[in-house]
C-alpha positions in Angstrom: -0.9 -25.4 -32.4 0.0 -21.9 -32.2 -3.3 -20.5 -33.6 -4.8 -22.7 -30.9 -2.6 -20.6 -28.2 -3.2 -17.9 -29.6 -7.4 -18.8 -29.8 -6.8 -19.4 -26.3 -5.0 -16.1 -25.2 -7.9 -14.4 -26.6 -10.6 -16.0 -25.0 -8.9 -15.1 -21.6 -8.6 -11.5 -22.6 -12.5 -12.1 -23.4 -13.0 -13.1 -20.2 -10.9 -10.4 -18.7 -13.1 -7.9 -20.2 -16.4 -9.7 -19.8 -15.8 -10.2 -15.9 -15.4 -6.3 -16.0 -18.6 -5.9 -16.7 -20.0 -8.2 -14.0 -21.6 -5.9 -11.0 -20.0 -8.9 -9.1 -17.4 -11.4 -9.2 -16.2 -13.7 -6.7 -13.1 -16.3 -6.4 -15.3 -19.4 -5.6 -15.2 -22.2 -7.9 -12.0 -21.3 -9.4 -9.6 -24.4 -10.3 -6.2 -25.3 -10.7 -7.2 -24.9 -15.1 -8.2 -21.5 -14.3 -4.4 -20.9 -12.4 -3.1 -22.4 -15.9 -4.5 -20.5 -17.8 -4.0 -16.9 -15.9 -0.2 -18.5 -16.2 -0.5 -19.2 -19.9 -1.7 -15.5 -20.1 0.9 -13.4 -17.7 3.4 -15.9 -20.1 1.7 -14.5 -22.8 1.9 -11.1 -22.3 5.3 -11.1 -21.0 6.9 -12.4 -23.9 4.8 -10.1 -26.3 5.3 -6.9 -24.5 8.5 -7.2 -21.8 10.5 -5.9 -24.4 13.3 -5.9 -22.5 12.7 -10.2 -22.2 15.7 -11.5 -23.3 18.2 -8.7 -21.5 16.6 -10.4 -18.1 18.4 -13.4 -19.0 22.1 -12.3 -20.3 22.5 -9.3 -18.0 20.4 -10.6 -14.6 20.4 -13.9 -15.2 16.8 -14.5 -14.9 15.5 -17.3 -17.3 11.2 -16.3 -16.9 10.6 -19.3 -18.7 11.7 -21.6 -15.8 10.5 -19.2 -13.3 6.8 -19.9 -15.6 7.5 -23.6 -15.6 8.1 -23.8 -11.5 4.7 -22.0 -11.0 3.4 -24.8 -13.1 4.7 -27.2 -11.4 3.6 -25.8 -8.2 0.0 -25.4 -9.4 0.1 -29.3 -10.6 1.6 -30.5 -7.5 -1.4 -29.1 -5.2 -4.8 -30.6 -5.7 -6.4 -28.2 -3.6 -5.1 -25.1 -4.6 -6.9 -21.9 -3.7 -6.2 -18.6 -5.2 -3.9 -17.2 -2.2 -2.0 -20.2 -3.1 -1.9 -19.0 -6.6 -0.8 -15.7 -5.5 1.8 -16.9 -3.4 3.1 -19.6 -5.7 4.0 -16.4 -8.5 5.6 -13.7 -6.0 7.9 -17.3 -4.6 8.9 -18.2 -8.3 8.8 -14.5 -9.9 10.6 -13.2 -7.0 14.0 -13.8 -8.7 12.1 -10.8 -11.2 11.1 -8.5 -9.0 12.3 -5.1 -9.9 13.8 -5.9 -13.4 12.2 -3.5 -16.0 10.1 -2.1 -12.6 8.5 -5.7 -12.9 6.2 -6.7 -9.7 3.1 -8.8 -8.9 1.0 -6.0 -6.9 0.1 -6.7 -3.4 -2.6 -5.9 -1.3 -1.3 -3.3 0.3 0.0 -1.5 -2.9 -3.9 -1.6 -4.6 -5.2 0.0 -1.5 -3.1 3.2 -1.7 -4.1 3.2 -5.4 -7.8 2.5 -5.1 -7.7 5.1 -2.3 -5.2 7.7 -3.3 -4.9 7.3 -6.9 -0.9 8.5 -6.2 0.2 7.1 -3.2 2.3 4.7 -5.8 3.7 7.0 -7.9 4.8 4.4 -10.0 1.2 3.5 -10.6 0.0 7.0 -11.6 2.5 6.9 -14.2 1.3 3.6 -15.2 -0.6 2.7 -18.3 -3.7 0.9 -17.9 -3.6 1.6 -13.8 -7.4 1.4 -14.1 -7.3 -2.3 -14.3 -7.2 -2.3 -11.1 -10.4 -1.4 -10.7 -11.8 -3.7 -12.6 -14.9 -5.8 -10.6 -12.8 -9.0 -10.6 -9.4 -7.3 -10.0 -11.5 -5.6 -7.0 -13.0 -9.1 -5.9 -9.5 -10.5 -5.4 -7.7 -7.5 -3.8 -10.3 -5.9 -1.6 -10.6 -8.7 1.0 -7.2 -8.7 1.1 -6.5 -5.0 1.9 -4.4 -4.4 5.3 -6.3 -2.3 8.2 -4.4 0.5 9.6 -2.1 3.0 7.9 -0.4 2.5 4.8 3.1 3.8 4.7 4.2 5.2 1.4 7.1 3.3 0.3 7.9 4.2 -3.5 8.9 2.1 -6.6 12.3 0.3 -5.6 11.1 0.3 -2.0 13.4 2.5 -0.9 14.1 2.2 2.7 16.0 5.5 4.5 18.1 4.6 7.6 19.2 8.2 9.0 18.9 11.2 6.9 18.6 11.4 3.0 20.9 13.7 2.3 24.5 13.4 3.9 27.1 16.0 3.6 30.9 15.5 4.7 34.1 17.3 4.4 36.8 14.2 4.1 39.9 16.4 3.6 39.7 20.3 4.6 39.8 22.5 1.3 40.4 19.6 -0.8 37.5 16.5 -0.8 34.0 16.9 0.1 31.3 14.3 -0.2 27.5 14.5 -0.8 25.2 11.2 -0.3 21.7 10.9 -1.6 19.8 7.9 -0.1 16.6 8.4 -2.5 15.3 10.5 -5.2 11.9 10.3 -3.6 11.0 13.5 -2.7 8.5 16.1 -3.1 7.1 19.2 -2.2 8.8 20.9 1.1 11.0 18.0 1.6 12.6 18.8 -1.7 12.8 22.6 -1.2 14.7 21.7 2.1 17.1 19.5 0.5 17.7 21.3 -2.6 18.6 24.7 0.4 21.0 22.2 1.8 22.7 21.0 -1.0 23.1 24.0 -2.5 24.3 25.5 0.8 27.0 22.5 1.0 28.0 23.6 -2.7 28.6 26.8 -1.6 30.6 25.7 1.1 32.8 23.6 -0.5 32.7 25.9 -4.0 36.2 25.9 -4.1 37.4 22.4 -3.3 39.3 20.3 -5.7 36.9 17.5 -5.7 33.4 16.6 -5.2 32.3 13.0 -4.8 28.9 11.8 -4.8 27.4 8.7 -3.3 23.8 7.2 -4.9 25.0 3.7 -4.3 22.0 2.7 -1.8 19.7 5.0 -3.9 17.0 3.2 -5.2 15.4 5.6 -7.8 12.4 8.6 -7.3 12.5 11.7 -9.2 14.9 12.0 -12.3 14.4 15.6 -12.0 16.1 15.9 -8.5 19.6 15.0 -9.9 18.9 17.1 -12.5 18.0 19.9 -11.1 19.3 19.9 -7.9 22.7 18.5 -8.2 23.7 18.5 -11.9 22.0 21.6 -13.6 23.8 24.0 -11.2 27.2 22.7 -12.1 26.9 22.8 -15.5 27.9 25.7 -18.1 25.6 25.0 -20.8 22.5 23.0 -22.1 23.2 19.6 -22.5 21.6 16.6 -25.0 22.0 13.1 -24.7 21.0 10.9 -27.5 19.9 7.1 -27.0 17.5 4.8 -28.5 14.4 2.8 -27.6 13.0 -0.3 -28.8 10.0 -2.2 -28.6 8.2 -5.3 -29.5 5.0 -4.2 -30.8 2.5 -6.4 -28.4 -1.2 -5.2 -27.2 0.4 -3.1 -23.9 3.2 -1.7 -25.9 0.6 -0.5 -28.1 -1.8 0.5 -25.7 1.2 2.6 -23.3 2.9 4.4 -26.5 -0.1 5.5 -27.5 -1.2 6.9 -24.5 -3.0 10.5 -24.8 -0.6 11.0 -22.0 2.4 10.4 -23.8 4.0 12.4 -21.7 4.4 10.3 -19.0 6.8 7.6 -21.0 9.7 10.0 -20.9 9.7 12.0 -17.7 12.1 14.7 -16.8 12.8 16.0 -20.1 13.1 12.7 -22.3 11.9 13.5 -25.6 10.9 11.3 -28.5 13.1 12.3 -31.7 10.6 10.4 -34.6 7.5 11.2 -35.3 6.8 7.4 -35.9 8.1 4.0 -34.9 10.3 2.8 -37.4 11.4 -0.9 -38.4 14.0 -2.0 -36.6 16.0 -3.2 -39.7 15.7 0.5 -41.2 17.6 1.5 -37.8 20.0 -1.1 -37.3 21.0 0.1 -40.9 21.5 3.8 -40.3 22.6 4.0 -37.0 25.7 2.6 -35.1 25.0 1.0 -32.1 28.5 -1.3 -31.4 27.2 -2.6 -27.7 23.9 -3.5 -29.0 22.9 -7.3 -27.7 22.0 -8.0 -31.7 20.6 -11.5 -30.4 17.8 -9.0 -28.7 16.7 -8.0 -31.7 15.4 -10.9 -32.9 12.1 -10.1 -30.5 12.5 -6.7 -31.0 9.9 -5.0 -33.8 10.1 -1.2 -34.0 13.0 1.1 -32.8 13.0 5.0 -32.5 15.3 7.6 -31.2 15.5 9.3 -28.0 17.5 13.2 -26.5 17.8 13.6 -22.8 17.7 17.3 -22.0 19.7 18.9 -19.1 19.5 22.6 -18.2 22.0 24.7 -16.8 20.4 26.4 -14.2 22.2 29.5 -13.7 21.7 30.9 -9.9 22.3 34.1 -8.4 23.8 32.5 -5.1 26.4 31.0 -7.2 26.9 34.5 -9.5 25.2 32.6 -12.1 28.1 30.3 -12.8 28.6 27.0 -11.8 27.9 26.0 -8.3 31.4 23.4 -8.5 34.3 24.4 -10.1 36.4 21.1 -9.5 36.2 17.0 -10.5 33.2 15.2 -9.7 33.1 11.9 -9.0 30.2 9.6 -8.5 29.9 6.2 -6.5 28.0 3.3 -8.1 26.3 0.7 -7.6 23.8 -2.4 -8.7 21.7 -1.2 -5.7 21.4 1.6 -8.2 18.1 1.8 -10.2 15.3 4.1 -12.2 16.1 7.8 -11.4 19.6 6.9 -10.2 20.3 5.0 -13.0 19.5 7.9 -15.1 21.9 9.8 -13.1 24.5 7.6 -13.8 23.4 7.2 -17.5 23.7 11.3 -17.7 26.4 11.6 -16.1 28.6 9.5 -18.2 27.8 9.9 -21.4 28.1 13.8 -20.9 31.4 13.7 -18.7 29.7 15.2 -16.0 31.6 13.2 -13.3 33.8 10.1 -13.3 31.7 7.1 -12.1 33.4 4.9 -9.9 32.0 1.2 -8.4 30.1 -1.2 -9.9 27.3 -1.5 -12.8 24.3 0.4 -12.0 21.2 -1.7 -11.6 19.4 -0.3 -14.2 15.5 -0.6 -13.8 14.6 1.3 -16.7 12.4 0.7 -19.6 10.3 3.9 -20.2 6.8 3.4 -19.9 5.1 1.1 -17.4 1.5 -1.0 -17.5 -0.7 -2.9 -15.7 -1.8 -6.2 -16.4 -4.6 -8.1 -14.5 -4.8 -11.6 -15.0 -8.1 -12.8 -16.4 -9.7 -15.3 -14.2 -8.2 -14.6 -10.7 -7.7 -10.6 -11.3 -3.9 -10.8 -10.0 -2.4 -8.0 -11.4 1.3 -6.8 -11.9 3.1 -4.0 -13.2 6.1 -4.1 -16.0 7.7 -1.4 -18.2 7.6 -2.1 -21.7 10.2 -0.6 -24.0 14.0 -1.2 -23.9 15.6 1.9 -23.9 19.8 2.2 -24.5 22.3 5.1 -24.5 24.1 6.1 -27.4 26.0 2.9 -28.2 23.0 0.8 -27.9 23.8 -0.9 -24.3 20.1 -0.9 -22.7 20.0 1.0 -19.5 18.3 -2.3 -17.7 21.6 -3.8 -18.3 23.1 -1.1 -16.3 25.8 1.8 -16.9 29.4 0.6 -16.9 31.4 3.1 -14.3 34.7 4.7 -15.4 36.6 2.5 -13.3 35.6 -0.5 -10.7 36.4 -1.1 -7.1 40.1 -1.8 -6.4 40.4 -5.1 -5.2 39.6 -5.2 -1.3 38.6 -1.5 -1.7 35.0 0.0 -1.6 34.1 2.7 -4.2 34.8 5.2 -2.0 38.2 4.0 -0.9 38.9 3.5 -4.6 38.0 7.2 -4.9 40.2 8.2 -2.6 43.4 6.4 -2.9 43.2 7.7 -6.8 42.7 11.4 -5.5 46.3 10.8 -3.3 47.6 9.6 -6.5 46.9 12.2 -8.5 45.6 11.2 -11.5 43.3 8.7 -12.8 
């Protein structure tokens, strides 16, 4: 029975390939057996390369094997399905996934910006296998379906500002300041102006006791703009971070790790320690990793280590010294995902600040890909490894704060009512 599956998974694929090559393909005559089967596929490839498949279950609660078996049902309670019915019928029963591990069925909107602008979704340029969606059937599905008008960027996390990104307060003269950053998504001279306002605010408050920062509605960007911006001036020296990252070793795993562009899988300074994969029995042997899910590992293949770099960045305007002498605290969140939950990853396992909250969301697992499904060119995006900090908690799961909300108290209130105490 399996080899059958398996016989059948790569005939799809065959026809995934083959329809590439078609100067035209169109939806008509596609049936509810041809839904199956893209189902039977996406299923496929999600439990052979979403390494991070079980954590969606024990830490989000996310079973995508009933979410699979409701868009079955769905399909086989419709006669008459058409492919917008298809489409519809996986973003209703995969919404419940939607942003775990950066997963998301692409929408129309999203593949004009790429097949337009190649980086409108930056999430997309980073992606491997991004040029699936130009294949000929991916195209016949998507361009008909492409919005008129203007396109506003909205990046991975769909981030949405209300008021300005970057929020700077004084709460208590001399003694507390607070700095809120709404989204890592910035580039170019948006980031120049709020790197010259941050900094300014630093210099402000540079000798204040405490320091609290606030990514709770930050949805992820840049990793390099807490880095650089907020965390490398207050820092004395270069700091590493070890971690580790798994993998199972499916076709897109493959394909994404050994990118030519290798690069791209560890942004902002995330190296790969081993120069090759190694079994995960061999680490699970040599390393100790005590808040490692070990029920995980029974899908998991290949494991390898990881070092986050930070640099101190020593400026002038700050005597080249740090830019904060006193406690930092930062706010957290689940709203909290990607580059923030690096932040909050960093920041704890290098005592940077004391975190404060709730769990992170996480929304991390290194690389991302593309899949299109094979008969209807529906595509989606997933990342594929499962990457964990030093103890072997993955990062999806989310970083633990320091402490958690006082009971009718916000983070921020917490904060502050442990300041007037004095200690923590």
């Amino acid at each position: 029975m399996k080899k059958m599956m398996l016989a059948t998974i790569l005939a799809l694929a065959m026809v995934a390939l083959a329809a590439c090559d078609d100067e035209e393909v169109i939806e008509e005559g596609l049936t509810s057996q041809h839904f199956l089967e893209d189902l039977d596929y996406m299923l496929y490839v999600l439990e052979n390369n979403l390494s991070l498949f079980d954590v969606a279950y024990w830490a989000r609660g996310v079973d995508i094997h009933a979410l699979a078996e409701g868009v079955r049902a769905d399909i086989l309670a419709d006669p008459d399905i058409h492919v917008d019915d298809f489409y519809n019928i996986l973003l209703r029963n995969f919404n419940p996934l939607n942003g775990f591990a950066h997963f998301s069925i692409i929408d129309p909107a999203v593949h004009r910006g790429f097949v337009e602008h190649h980086a409108l979704q930056q999430h997309l340029r980073w992606a491997s296998g991004n040029w699936r969606l130009l294949y000929p059937h991916v195209l016949a599905f998507y361009e008909p379906r492409h919005p008129e008008g203007e396109i506003p960027y909205a990046g991975m996390g769909n981030v949405v500002e209300i008021g300005p990104n970057v929020i700077t307060e004084i709460i208590e003269e001399g003694k507390v300041a607070y700095l809120s950053v709404s989204s890592f998504f910035v580039s170019g001279e948006h980031l120049a102006y709020e790197e010259e306002k941050i900094h300014s605010f630093f210099k402000e408050i540079r000798d204040y006791e405490h320091l609290i920062l606030d990514f709770r509605r930050n949805g992820g960007g840049f990793g390099g703009y807490f880095i650089d911006l907020i965390m490398g001036p207050n820092i004395e020296t270069n700091l590493r971070i070890g971690g580790y990252g798994f993998l199972r070793h499916g076709t897109y795993v493959a394909e994404a790790i050994h990118s030519p562009n290798i690069s791209i899988i560890f942004p902002n300074r995330m190296i790969h320690l081993d120069n090759q994969l190694r079994p995960i029995a061999e680490m699970l042997d040599e390393f100790d990793m005590p808040d490692l899910n070990m029920n995980d590992t029974e899908r998991l293949e290949y494991g390898f280590r990881i070092q986050q770099s930070v640099s101190a960045r020593r400026l002038t305007r700050f005597d080249s010294q740090p830019a904060f002498g006193g406690q930092i605290w930062m706010l957290t969140s689940p709203q909290m995902g990607s580059a923030s939950q690096l932040a909050a990853w960093i920041a704890k396992e290098t005592e940077f600040a004391i975190l404060v909250g709730d769990i992170t969301g996480g929304v991390f697992g290194g690389p991302s890909t593309i899949v299109a499904l094979p008969n209807t060119g529906i595509s989606f995006i997933m990342d594929v490894l499962y990457i964990t900090d030093s103890r072997g908690r993955p990062l999806e799961a989310g970083t633990i704060p320091h402490y958690f909300n006082r009971e009718g108290m916000d983070a921020l209130e917490t904060v502050l009512e442990m300041i007037a105490e004095g200690g923590y």
